[in-house]
N, C-alpha and C positions, 0 to 999 in steps of 0.2 A: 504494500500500500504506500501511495504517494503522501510525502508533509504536506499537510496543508498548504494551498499556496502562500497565503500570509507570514507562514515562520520562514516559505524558500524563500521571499522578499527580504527575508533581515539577513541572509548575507549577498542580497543581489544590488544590485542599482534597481532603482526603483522606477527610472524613467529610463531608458535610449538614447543618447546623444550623438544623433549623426555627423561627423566633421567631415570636410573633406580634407587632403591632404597637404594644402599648404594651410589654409585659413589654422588648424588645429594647432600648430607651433604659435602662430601672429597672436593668436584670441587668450593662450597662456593655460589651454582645456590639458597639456599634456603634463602628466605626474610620474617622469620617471622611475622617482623613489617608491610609491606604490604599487601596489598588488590587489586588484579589486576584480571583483565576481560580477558579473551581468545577464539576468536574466533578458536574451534580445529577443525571444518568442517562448509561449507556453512550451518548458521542457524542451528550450535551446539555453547552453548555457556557454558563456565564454569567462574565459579566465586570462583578463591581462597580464603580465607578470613583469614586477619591476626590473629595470634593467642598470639603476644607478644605488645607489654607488658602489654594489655589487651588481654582477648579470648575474641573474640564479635560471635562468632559464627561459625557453621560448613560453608563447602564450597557448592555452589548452582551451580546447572546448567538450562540452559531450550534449550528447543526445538522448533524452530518455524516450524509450519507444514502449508498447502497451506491456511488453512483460521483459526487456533488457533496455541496458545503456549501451549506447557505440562511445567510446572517448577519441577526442581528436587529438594527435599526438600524446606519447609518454611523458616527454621530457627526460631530463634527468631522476636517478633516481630518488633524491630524498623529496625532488615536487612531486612525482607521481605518489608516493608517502600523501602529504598535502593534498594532491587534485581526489586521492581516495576517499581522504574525512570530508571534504566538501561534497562528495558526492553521496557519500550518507549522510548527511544533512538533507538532502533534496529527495533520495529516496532508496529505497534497500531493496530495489530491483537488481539484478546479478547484472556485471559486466562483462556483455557477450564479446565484444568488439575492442580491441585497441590498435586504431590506423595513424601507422607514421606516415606524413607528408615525405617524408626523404629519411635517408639516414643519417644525418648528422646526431652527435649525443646530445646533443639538448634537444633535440625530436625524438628518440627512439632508445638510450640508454636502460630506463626505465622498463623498458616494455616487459620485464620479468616482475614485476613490482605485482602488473595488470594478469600476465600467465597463470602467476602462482595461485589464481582466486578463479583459473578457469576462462580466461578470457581466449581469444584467439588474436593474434598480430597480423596485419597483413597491409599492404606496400604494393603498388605497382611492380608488375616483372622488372622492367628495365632498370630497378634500385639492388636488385638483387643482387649484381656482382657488386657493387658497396656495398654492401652491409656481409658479404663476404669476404672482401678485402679492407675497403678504409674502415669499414666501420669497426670491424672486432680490434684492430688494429689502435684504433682511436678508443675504443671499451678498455683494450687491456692498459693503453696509458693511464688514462684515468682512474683505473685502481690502482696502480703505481703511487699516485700522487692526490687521489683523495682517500686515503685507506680507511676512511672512518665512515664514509658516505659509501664509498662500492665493496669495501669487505670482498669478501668471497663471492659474490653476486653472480650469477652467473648471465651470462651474456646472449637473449634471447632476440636473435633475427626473426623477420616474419616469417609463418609456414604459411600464409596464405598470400597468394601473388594472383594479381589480376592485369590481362595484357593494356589495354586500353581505361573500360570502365567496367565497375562494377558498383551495383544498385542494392540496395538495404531496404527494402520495405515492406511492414506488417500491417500496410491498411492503415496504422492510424500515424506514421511517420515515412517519411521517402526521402533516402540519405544517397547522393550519387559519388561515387568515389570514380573523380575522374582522374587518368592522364593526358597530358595535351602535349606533352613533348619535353625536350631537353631545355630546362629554364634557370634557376640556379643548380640544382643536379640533374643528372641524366634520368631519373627518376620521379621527380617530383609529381604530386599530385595534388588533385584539391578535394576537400568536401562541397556540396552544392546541395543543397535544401530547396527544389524550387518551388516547392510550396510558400515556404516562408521567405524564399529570394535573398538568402543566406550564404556566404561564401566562406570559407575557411579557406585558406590560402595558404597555408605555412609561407616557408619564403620567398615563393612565387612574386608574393607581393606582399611587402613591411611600408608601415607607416611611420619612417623615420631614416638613420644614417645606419642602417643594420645590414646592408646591401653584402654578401660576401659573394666576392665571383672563381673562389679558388679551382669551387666545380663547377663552371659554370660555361655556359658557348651563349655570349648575350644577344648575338645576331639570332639564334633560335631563340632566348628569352623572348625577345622583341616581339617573333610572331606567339611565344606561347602568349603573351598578355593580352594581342591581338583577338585570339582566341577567346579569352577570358572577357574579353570588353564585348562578345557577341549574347554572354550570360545576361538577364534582365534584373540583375543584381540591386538589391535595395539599402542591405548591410553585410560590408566588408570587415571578415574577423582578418586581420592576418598574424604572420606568424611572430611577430613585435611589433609592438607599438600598438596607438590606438585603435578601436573599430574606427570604420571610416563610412562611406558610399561609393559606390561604383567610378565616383572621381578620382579615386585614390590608383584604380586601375592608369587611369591615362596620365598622372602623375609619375606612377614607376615607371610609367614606358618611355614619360621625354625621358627621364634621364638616362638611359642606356641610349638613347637615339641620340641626343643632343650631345652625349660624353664621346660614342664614337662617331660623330660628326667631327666636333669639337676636335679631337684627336688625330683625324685624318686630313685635316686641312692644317693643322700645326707639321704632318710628315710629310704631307705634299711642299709645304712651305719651306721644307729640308730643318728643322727643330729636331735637335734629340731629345729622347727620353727623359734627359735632366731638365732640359728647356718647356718641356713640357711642362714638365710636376711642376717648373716656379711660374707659368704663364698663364694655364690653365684655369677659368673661373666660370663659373656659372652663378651669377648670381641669385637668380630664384632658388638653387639649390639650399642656400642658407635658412631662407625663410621656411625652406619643407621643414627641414633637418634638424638646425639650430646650429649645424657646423659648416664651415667653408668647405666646399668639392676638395680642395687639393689637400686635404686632412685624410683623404679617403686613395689614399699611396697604391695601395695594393690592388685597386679596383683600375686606374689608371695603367699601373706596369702590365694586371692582368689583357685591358683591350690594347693597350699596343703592342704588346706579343699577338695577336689574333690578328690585327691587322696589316703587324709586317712580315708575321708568320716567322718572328725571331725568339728566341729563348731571352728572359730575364732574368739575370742574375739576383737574387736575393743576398741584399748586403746582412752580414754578421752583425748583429743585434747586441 
């Protein structure tokens, strides 16, 4: 049986606040330092999760459908801990589902937290060799060096892969777990609600300077968002930062267009990479962000390797 709605309101926001994604920085709505719950539809739930002045992790959502929950992303492990007691708060329906949007550990580390209660993990195919190579790889560091938080934890990739899309629906909820292609990883996926015209994005699409393109091919980014902008999208959860609206989509997309615009007419112009980094501005970026573009080092090195098809050397830190 579900809590009353009333008590799920005392850990939700109690209204929706739509931003788009530059007005949200200008207006002063974003709280990095916090951690707050959002009920954005009856039994949609999203979980912002602060990213100052510690990161503790991406942001999470779940679903509660007439007799389970689907969760959106794990996280790491001691949040998926956390996204567990909030979710009995909300209801003591079992946790059928735990979908990682990609394999990075602050999406998927966790996913044994969700197994061990019986849930099932599952991920797009095309994530599948990551989370067989970078990811266990990236698991086993991290118990290295959180040994209090990963312990012995054992390291649960997804057993269920789906090529394209795969759909969740018991009549009284309809969950699409889509893939649209290589966007920040070769796997990435989204959740999509079109009833309630809900997006989960992980990091497809962030509403902020959380951009990492280490996996990433932005010239397919570009069309996966493309993609995403044909969704009739109302509220944007993604995978940091604040919810947003479908504006939020055409916002991520200048800046992968306009950075390797920007970048390719500094290399036509014969500029090197150093000339770049100190020349380099986008000012609207600031105002999405809160930081200046050329803060954002690694995302620059990463498209002009792509677009002169040359290796970057990463300077020793």
């Amino acid at each position: 049986m579900s809590m009353p709605r009333k008590n799920r309101f005392a850990i939700a926001v109690l209204s929706l606040i739509t931003l788009t994604g530059i007005s949200g920085w200008a207006s002063g709505w974003f709280v990095p330092t916090e951690t707050t719950v959002t009920e954005l539809s009856p039994g949609v739930f999203f979980r912002k999760t602060q990213t100052k002045p510690e990161f503790i992790g991406c942001n999470q959502g779940w679903v509660v459908f007439k007799d389970f929950v689907l969760v959106i992303d794990a996280n790491f492990p001691n949040q998926a801990d956390e996204v567990i007691k909030l979710i009995r708060r909300t209801t003591n329906k079992p946790i059928r589902y735990v979908f990682d949007t990609h394999y990075h550990g602050d999406h998927a580390d966790g996913n044994r937290k969700y197994t061990k209660l019986g849930a099932v993990a599952v991920a797009s195919e095309n994530s599948r060799a990551l989370f067989d190579t970078k990811g266990i790889a990236g698991f086993r560091k991290s118990q290295k060096e959180k040994k209090k938080e990963y312990g012995k934890l054992a390291y649960d990739k997804p057993s269920l892969y789906f090529p394209r899309k795969m759909v969740i629906d018991d009549g009284t909820m309809r969950v699409e777990l889509i893939h649209f292609g290589h966007a920040h990883t070769a796997g990435d996926a989204i959740a999509w609600l079109p009833k309630q015209r809900i997006a989960f994005t992980g990091d497809a699409c962030v509403n902020g300077a959380f951009n990492y393109t280490g996996d990433s091919n932005t010239s397919s980014w570009i069309g996966v968002l493309t993609e995403l902008q044909k969704l009739p999208i109302k509220t944007l959860a993604p995978g940091h930062g604040e919810t947003s609206s479908k504006s939020l989509v055409a916002t991520q997309k200048r800046y992968f267009v306009e950075l390797r615009q920007t970048i390719q007419a500094a290399i036509d112009g014969g500029k090197s990479l150093d000339q770049i980094k100190a020349s380099i501005d986008l000012p609207w970026y600031k105002k999405w962000t809160g930081v200046d573009v050329k803060t954002n080092i690694e995302n620059i090195e990463h498209v002009y390797g792509e677009l002169t098809g040359k290796t970057v050397k990463k300077k020793a830190s």
